[in-house]
C-alpha positions in Angstrom: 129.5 102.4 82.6 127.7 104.7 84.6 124.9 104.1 87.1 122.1 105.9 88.5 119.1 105.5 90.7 115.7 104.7 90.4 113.6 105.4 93.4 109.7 104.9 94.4 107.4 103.8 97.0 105.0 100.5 97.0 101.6 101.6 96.1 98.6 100.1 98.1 97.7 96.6 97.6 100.8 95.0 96.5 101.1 91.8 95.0 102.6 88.9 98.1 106.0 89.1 96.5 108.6 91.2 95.8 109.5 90.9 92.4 105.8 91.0 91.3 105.4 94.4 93.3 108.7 95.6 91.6 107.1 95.4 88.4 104.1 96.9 89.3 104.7 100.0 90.6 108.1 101.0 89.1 108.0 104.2 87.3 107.3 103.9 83.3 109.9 106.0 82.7 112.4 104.0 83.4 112.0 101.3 81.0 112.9 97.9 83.5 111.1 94.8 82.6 110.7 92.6 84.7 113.2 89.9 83.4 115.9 93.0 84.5 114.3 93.4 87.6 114.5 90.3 88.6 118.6 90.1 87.4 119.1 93.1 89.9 116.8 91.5 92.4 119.9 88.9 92.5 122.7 90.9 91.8 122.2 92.8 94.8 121.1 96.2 93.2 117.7 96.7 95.3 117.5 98.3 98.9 113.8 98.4 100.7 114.0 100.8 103.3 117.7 100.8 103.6 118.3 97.7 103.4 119.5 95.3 100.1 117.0 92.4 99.8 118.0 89.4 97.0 114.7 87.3 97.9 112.1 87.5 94.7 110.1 86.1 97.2 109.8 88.8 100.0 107.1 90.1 101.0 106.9 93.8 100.1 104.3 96.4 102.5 102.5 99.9 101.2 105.1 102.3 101.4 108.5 100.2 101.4 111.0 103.0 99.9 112.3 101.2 97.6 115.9 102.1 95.4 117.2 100.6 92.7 121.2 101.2 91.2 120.7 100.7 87.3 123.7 100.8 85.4 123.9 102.5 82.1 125.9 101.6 78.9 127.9 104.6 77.9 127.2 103.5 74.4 126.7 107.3 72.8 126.5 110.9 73.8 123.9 113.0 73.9 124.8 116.2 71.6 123.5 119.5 71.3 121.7 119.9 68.4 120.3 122.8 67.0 116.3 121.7 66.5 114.0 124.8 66.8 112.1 124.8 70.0 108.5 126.6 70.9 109.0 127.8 74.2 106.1 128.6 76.2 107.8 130.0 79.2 111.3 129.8 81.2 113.0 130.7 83.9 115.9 130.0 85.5 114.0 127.4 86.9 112.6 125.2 84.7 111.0 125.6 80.9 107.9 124.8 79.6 107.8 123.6 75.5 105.1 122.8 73.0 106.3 119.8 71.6 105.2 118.9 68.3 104.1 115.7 67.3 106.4 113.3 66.0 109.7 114.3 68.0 110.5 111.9 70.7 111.2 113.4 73.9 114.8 111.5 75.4 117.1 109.8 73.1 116.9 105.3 73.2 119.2 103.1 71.0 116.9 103.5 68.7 116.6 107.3 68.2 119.7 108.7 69.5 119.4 112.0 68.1 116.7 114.7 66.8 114.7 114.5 70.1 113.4 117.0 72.7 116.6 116.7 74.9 119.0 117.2 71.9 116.7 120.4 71.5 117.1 121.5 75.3 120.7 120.5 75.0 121.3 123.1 72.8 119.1 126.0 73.8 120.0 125.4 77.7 123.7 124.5 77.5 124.6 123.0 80.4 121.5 124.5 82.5 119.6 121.2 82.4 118.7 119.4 86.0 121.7 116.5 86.4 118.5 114.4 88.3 117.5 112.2 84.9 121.5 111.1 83.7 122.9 112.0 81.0 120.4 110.9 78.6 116.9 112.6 80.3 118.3 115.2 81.8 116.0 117.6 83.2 113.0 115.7 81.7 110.2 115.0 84.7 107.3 113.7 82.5 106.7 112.7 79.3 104.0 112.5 76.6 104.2 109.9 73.6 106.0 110.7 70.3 103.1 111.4 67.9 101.5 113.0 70.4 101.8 116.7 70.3 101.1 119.4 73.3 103.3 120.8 76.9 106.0 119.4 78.7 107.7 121.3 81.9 111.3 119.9 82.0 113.6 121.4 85.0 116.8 123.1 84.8 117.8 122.7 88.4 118.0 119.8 91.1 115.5 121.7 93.2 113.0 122.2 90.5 113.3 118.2 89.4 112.4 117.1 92.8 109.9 119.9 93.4 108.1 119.1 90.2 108.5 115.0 90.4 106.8 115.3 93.8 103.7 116.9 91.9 103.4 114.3 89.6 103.5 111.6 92.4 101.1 113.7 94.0 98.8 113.6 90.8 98.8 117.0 92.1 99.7 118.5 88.5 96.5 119.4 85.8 96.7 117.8 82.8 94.1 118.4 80.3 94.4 117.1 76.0 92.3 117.1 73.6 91.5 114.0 71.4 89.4 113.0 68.9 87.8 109.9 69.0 85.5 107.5 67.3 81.7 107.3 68.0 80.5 110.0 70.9 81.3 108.8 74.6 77.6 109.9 75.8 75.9 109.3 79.2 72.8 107.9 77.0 74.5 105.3 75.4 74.1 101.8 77.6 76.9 100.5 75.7 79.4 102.4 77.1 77.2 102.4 81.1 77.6 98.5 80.7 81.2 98.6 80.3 83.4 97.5 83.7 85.2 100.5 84.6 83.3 102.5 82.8 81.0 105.4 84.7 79.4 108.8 84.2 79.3 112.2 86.4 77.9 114.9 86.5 77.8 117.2 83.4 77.9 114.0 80.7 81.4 113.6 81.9 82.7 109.7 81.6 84.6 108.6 84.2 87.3 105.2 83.3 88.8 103.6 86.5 90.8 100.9 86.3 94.2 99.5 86.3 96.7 99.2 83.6 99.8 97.2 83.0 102.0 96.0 80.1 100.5 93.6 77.4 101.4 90.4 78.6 102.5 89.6 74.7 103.6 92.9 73.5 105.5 95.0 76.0 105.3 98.1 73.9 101.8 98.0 74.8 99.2 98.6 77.2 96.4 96.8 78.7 93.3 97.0 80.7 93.4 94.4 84.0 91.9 94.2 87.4 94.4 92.9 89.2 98.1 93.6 89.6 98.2 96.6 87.9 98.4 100.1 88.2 95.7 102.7 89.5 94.3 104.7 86.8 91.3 107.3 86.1 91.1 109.5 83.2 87.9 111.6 82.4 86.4 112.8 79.3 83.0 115.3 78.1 82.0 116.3 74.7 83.6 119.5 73.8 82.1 118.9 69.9 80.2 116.1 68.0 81.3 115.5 64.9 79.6 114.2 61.5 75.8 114.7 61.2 74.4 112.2 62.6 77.4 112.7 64.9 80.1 109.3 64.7 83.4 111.0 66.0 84.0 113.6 68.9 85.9 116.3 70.0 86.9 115.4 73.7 88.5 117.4 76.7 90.5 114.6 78.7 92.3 115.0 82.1 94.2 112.8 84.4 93.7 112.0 87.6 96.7 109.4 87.2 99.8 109.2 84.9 100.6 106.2 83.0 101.8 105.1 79.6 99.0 105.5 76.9 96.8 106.0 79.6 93.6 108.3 77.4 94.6 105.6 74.3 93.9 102.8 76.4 91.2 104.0 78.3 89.1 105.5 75.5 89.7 102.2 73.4 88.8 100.3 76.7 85.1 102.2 76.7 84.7 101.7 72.4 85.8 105.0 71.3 89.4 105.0 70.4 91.6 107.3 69.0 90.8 108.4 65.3 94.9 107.8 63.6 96.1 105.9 66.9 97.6 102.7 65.1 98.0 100.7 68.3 95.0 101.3 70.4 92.3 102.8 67.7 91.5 99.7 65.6 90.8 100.1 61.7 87.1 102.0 62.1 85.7 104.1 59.2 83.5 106.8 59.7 80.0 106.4 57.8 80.8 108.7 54.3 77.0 109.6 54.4 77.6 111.6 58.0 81.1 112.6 57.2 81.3 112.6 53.6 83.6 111.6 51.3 86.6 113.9 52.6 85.9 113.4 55.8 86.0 109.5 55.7 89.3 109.7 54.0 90.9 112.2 56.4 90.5 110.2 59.3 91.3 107.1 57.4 94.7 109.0 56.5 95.4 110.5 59.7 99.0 109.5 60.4 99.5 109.9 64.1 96.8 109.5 67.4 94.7 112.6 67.1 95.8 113.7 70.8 96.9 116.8 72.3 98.7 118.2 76.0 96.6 121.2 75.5 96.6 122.4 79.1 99.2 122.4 81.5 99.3 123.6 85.2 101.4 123.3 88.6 102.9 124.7 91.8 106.8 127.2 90.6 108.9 124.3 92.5 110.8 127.4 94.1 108.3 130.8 94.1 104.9 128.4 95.0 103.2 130.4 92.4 100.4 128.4 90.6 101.6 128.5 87.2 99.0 127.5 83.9 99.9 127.2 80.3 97.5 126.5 77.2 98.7 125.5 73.6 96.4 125.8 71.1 95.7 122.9 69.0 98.5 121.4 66.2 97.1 122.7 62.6 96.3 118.8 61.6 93.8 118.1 64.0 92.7 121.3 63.5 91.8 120.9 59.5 90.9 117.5 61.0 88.0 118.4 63.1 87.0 121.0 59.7 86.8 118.4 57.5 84.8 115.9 59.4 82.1 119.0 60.3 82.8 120.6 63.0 83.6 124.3 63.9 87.4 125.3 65.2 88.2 124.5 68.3 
């Protein structure tokens, strides 16, 4: 067995005990439900501020530092493996990829080769920051695995913490494009009347709630008010699509981080993601404003039409303001063609 550590901060607001603010604002990333956070709870494995605290029942306070020891199962290796890579830029800092859709980015029981890290494993050699264990190593954020687009993973200690402290700091920009159902438009009172749901200046749509695991389906996220965590994404119209227009062509960026976080949202406000099987619900596009091919090819579309398009953030060790672009994946590309709309 080995054993590393997980470590955060209470958010604002926390829930009046411990355990319930445990599973609120521990990081996504690393995968403890609260049934295992409550086992370390009592085994001992949780310090606040220093300190190791057994009591489910304490009460936590904004900003408790909170550090977890998880133990990991040695139950495979991560190897090298030689799966092409599209590298957008590296140093001997840190690298920045174009992950295609469909590759997952860190090796679980159930995919324990074939991913991104297999991929870095073998183009970096042993030049991968030692911060994430053996099985993330170097990997500071991820993005889901149909979902296609930029990742910056760090090859040194410095560069992890340098670039985790950005994405705490929601200091990082984060723009994708998606392509949704319906047109998220400031004229529609549909979408004004929905809780959450806003509009600024420029026709851009503003979603601001909280999010948390489905209570029934933990693979899943959900939409709730209370006990959750702080989220905003925002949205405009780059392109209507379909004449009349039923689908769009969206520019999305986080203010916040979370899991699904655009899927949710944008199925939260009525417009979910054209392909997303979770979040997008079974929709069809009207044939008279797509046609026939068009109907078909969103109907067809096997993954959530979403894309990490844009990319930006402070070198962790030169403080130059670094900004990458990937051009949309080909599919989404023939997808937007074929439901009447220009290239993006």
């Amino acid at each position: 067995m080995s054993a590393t550590t997980v470590e955060f901060d209470i958010a604002e607001a926390p829930p009046a005990r411990l355990d319930k603010a445990l599973a609120r604002d521990v990081p996504e990333d690393a995968a403890l439900s609260r049934s295992r956070l409550a086992r370390l709870l009592a085994e001992g494995a949780v310090r606040v501020n220093g300190a190791v605290v057994t009591d489910a029942r304490a009460k936590p306070a904004p900003g408790d530092r909170i550090e977890i020891q998880v133990e990991i199962a040695d139950d495979y290796h991560v190897a090298p493996e030689a799966i092409p890579l599209d590298v957008v830029f590296e140093d001997a800092d840190l690298i920045v990829v174009n992950k295609p859709a469909g590759m997952v980015v860190h090796p679980a029981p159930g995919t324990p080769s074939g991913t991104l890290v297999n991929a870095l494993l073998h183009h970096c050699g042993a030049e991968l920051s030692g911060v994430g264990g053996e099985k993330r190593p170097g990997i500071v954020h991820r993005i889901d695995k149909e979902t296609s687009g930029l990742l910056v993973v760090a090859k040194t200690d410095r560069a992890h913490h340098g670039l985790a402290e950005q994405f705490e700091a929601h200091s990082v920009e984060r723009h994708y494009r998606a392509i949704c159902y319906g047109v998220p438009d400031s004229a529609d009172p549909r979408v004004r009347g929905i809780k959450g749901a806003s509009f600024e200046p420029g026709n851009i749509l503003k979603l601001q709630t909280q999010l948390a695991r489905h209570k029934h389906d933990r693979q899943k996220q959900q939409v709730v008010w209370h006990n959750g965590r702080h989220a905003v994404t925002r949205a405009r119209i780059v392109q209507p699509l379909g004449a009349p227009p039923v689908a769009a062509l969206l520019d999305c960026w986080l203010e916040t981080g979370r899991t699904h976080q655009i899927r949710v949202h944008l199925a939260h406000a009525g417009h979910g993601l054209i392909g997303d099987p979770t979040y997008g619900g079974k929709r069809k596009l009207s044939e008279k404003a797509v046609g026939e091919a068009g109907r078909d090819a969103a109907r067809a579309f096997p993954r959530q039409a979403l894309h990490a398009a844009t990319l930006g953030f402070e070198h962790p060790a030169s403080g130059e303001m670094l900004r990458f672009e990937a051009p949309m994946p080909q599919d989404m590309q023939d997808l937007i063609e074929t439901l009447g709309g220009a290239r993006d």
